[in-house]
VODREN-193229 format. One line per field, with one value per residue (C-alpha): x negated, y, z. Coordinates in pm, 1 decimal, padded with zeros to 6 digits, always signed. Example, Ala and Ser with C-alpha at 12.3 -4.5 7.8 and 13.67 -1.06 7.14 Angstrom:
u	c(-01230.0	-01367.0)
v	c(-00450.0	-00106.0)
w	c(+00780.0	+00714.0)
//
This chain:
u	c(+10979.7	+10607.4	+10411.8	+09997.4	+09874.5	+09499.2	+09356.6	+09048.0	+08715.1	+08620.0	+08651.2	+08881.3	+08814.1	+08528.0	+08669.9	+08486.1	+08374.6	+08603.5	+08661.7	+08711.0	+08974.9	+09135.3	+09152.6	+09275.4	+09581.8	+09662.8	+09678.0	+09885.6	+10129.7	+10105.8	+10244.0	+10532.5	+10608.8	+10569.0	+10295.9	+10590.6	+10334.7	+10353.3	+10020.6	+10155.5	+10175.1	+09846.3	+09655.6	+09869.8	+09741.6	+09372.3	+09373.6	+09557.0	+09283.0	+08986.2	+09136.9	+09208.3	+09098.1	+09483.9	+09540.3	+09814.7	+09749.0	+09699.2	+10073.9	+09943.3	+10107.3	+10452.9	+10668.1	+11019.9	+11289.3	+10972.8	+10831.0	+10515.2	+10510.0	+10284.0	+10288.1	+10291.4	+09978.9	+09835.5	+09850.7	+09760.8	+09393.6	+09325.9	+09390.1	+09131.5	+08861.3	+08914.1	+08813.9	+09163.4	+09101.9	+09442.7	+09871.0	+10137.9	+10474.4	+10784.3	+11146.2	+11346.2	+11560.2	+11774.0	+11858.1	+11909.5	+12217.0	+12167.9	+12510.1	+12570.2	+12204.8	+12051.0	+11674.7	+11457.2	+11097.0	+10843.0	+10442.5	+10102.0	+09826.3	+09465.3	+09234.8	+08943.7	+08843.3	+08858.8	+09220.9	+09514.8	+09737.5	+09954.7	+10324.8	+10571.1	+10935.4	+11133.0	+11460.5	+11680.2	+12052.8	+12251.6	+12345.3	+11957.8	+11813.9	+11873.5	+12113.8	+11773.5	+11659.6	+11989.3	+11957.8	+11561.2	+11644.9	+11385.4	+11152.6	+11220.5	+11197.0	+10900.8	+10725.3	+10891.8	+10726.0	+10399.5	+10367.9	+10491.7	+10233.7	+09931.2	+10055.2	+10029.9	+09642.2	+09525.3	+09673.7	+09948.7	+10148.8	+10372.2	+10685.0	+10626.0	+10858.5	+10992.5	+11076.8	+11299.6	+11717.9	+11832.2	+11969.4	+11595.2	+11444.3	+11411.9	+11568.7	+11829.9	+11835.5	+12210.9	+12163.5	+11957.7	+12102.8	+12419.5	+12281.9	+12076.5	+12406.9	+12542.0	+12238.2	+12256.7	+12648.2	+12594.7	+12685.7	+12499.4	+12232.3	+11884.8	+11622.0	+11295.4	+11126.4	+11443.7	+11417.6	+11000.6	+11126.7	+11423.3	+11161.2	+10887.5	+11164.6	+11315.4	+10955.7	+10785.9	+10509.1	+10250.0	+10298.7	+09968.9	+09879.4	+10162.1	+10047.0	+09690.6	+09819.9	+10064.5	+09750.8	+09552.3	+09861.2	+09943.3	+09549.3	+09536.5	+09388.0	+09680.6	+10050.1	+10167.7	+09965.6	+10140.8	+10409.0	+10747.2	+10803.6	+10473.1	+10602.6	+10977.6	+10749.0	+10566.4	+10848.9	+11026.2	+10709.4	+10695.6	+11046.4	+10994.1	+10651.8	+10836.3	+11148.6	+10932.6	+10651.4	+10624.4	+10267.3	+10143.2	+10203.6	+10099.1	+09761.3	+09724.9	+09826.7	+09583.7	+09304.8	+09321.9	+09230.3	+08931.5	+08717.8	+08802.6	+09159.7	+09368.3	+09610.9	+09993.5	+10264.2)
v	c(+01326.1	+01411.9	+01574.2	+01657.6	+02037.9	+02036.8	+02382.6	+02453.1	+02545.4	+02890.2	+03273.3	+03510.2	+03862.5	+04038.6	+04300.4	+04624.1	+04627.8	+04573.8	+04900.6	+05039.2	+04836.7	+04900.1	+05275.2	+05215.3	+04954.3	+05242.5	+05547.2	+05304.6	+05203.7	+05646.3	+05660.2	+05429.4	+05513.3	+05921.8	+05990.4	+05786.2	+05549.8	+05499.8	+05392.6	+05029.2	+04995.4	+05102.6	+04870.3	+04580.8	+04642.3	+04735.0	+04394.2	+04207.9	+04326.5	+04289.2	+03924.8	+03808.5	+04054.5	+04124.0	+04439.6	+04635.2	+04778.3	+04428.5	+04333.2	+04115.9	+04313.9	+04459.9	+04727.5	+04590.8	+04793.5	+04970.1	+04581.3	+04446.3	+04111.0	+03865.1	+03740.7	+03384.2	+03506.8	+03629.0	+03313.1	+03111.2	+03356.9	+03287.9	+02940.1	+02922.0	+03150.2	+02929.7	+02624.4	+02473.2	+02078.9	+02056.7	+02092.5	+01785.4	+01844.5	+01654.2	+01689.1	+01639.5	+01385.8	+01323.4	+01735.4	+01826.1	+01805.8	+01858.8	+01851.5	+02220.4	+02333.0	+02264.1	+02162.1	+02152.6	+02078.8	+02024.1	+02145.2	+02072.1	+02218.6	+02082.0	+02354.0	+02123.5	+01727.7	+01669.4	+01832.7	+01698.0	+01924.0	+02233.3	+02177.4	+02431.5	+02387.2	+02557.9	+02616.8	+02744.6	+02694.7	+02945.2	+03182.3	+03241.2	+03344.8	+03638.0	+03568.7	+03561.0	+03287.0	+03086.0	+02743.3	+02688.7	+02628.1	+02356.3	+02565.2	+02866.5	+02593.7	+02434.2	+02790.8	+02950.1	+02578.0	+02618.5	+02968.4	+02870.0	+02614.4	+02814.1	+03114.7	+02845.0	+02706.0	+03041.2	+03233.1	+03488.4	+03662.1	+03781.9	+03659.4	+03645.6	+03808.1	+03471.2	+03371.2	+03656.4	+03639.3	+03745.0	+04051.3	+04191.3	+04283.7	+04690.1	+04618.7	+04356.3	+04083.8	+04162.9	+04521.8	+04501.5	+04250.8	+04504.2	+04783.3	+04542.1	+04397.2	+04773.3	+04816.5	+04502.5	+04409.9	+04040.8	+03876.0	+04010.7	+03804.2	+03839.3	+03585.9	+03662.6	+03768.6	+03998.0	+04141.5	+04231.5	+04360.2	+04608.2	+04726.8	+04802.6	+04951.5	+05158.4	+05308.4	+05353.3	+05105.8	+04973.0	+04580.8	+04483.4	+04648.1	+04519.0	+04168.2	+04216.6	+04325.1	+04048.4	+03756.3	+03928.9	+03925.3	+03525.4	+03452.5	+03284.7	+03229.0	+03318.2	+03407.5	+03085.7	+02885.2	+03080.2	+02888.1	+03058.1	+03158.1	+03367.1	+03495.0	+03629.0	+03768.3	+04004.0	+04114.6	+04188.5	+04396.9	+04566.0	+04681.4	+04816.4	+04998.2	+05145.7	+05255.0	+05377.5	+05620.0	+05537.5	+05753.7	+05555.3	+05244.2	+05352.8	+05504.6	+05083.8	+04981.1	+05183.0	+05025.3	+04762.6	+04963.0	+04771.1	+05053.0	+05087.8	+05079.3	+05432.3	+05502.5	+05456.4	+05706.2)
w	c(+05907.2	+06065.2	+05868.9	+05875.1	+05821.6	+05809.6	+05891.6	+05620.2	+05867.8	+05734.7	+05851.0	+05824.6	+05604.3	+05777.8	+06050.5	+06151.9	+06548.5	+06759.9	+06910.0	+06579.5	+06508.6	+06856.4	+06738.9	+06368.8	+06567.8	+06813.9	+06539.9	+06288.8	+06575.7	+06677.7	+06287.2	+06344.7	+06656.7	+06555.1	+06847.3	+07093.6	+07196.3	+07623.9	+07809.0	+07849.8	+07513.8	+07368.0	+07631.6	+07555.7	+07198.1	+07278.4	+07484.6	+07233.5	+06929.7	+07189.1	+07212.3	+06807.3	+06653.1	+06494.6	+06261.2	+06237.2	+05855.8	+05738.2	+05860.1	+06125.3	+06432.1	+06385.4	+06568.8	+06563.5	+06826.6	+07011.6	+07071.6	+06967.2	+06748.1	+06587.6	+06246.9	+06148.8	+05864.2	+06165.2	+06350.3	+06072.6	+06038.2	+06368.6	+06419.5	+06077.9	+06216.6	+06582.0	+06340.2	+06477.8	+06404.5	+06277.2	+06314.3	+06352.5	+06253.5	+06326.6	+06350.6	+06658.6	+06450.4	+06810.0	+06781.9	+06393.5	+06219.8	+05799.5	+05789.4	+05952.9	+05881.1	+06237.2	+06236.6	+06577.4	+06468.7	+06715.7	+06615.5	+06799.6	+06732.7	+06828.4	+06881.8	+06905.6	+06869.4	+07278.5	+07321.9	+07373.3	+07212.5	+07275.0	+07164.1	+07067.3	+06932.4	+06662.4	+06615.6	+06332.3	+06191.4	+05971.7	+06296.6	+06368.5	+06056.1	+05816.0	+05519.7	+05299.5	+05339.1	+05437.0	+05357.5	+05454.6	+05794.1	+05817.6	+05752.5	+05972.2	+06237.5	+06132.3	+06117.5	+06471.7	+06617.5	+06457.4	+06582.3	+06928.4	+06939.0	+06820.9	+07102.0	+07324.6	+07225.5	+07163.7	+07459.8	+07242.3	+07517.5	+07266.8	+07064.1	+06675.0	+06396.3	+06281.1	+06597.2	+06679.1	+06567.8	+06199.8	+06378.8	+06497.5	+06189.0	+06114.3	+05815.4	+05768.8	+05475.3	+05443.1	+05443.5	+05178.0	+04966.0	+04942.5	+04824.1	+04558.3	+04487.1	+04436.4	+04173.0	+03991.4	+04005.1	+04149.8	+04470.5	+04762.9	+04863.5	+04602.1	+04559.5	+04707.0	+04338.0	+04327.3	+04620.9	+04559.9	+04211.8	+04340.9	+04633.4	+04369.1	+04169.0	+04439.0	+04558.7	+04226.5	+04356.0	+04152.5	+04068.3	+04024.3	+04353.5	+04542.1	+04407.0	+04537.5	+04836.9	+04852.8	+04869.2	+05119.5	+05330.7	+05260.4	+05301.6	+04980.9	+04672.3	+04433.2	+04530.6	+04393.4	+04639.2	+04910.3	+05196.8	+05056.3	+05480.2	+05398.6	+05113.5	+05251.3	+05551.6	+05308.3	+05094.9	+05468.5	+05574.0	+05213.0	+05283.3	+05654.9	+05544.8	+05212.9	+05398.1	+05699.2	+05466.1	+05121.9	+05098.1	+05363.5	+05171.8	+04853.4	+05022.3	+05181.6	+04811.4	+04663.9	+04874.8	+04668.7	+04326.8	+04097.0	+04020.0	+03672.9	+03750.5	+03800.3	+04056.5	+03925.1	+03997.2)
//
């Protein structure tokens, strides 16, 4: 089943200096961490945004057990501002089994016309990913393989969120889906749009914000031209921020106001 991704040539959303943006990663990470950041830490960071140019406030770097991760948006920018010539996906037919849910995919990504490729390989079945998005297996694996690949070509020391167990999130897909079963009086386990609707409920955000906020985060045009992985790795991030300060949220909601348009409660 190979497939063809073709990266679009182009550049990411303009960044401020560098140095600034080493300072706004370090205070954001200060504000998760409450001030617990150790020296290790904040020059793994300062290195990391030296090297891609990664931001924390955008949702590109994430805390997760006091461990710093990549995002598969974040990837995805990078490999686009890079000019990556392109991705090749195929399963590991020899290795998946649709029957129980198993999928290996293997990616490689071609940073330029003269190389020969950097492979990566994904994994997923029903034990390895959160109850949320249970039965896209193929696709967790085709996204932990892409990102594996493009930490390969583009030197990424670090694991990224989708690659990590459906135990590692801050906040769990089952966790969640039980207390939205609680509200609603369904089966645990919402869709995606559900989900995004109980957290905007639950917070008091504002929809249209959370929207805007929602395409800067996938990097594209409109929501509905976003990868579905993409979206579930927002409405995961919207949870963590909301649960972890709701003002601080609503201040990087808010950031996206039109000038004519008024703050919501």
């Amino acid at each position: 089943m190979p497939t063809n991704l073709r990266i679009r040539e182009g550049s990411s959303p303009n960044r401020d200096d560098n140095p600034k943006l080493v300072r706004e990663n370090i205070r954001a990470i200060k504000h998760i961490l409450g001030n617990n950041i150790t020296p290790s830490l904040a020059d793994r960071i300062e290195a990391l945004t030296q090297q891609t140019r990664f931001s924390v406030s955008a949702g590109e770097l994430q805390i997760i057990s006091g461990n710093l991760y990549v995002t598969h948006t974040a990837l995805l920018r990078l490999a686009r501002r890079k000019r990556c010539r392109g991705i090749h996906v195929e399963a590991v037919e020899s290795l998946c089994n649709s029957a129980s849910g198993r999928y290996v995919l293997k990616a490689t990504v071609y940073p330029s016309k003269t190389s020969s490729g950097f492979v990566g390989y994904g994994d997923a079945d029903p034990a390895n990913v959160s109850a949320l998005v249970r039965g896209a297996e193929m696709r967790i694996a085709e996204t932990r393989a892409v990102n594996r690949a493009l930490r390969k070509a583009y030197g990424i020391g670090i694991c990224s969120v989708e690659e990590i167990g459906a135990n590692s999130s801050p906040t769990t897909a089952s966790s969640f889906s039980h207390s939205g079963a609680k509200a609603n009086g369904k089966n645990p386990g919402l869709k995606v749009r559900d989900w995004l609707c109980q957290i905007i409920r639950q917070y008091k955000l504002n929809p249209e914000l959370v929207k805007a906020y929602a395409v800067d985060f996938c990097g594209t045009t409109t929501l509905k031209d976003a990868d579905r992985t993409l979206v579930e790795s927002f409405v995961q991030h919207l949870a963590d921020s909301a649960q972890k300060d709701r003002n601080a949220l609503r201040c990087q909601l808010n950031s996206y106001l039109r000038p004519t348009q008024e703050v919501g409660s």
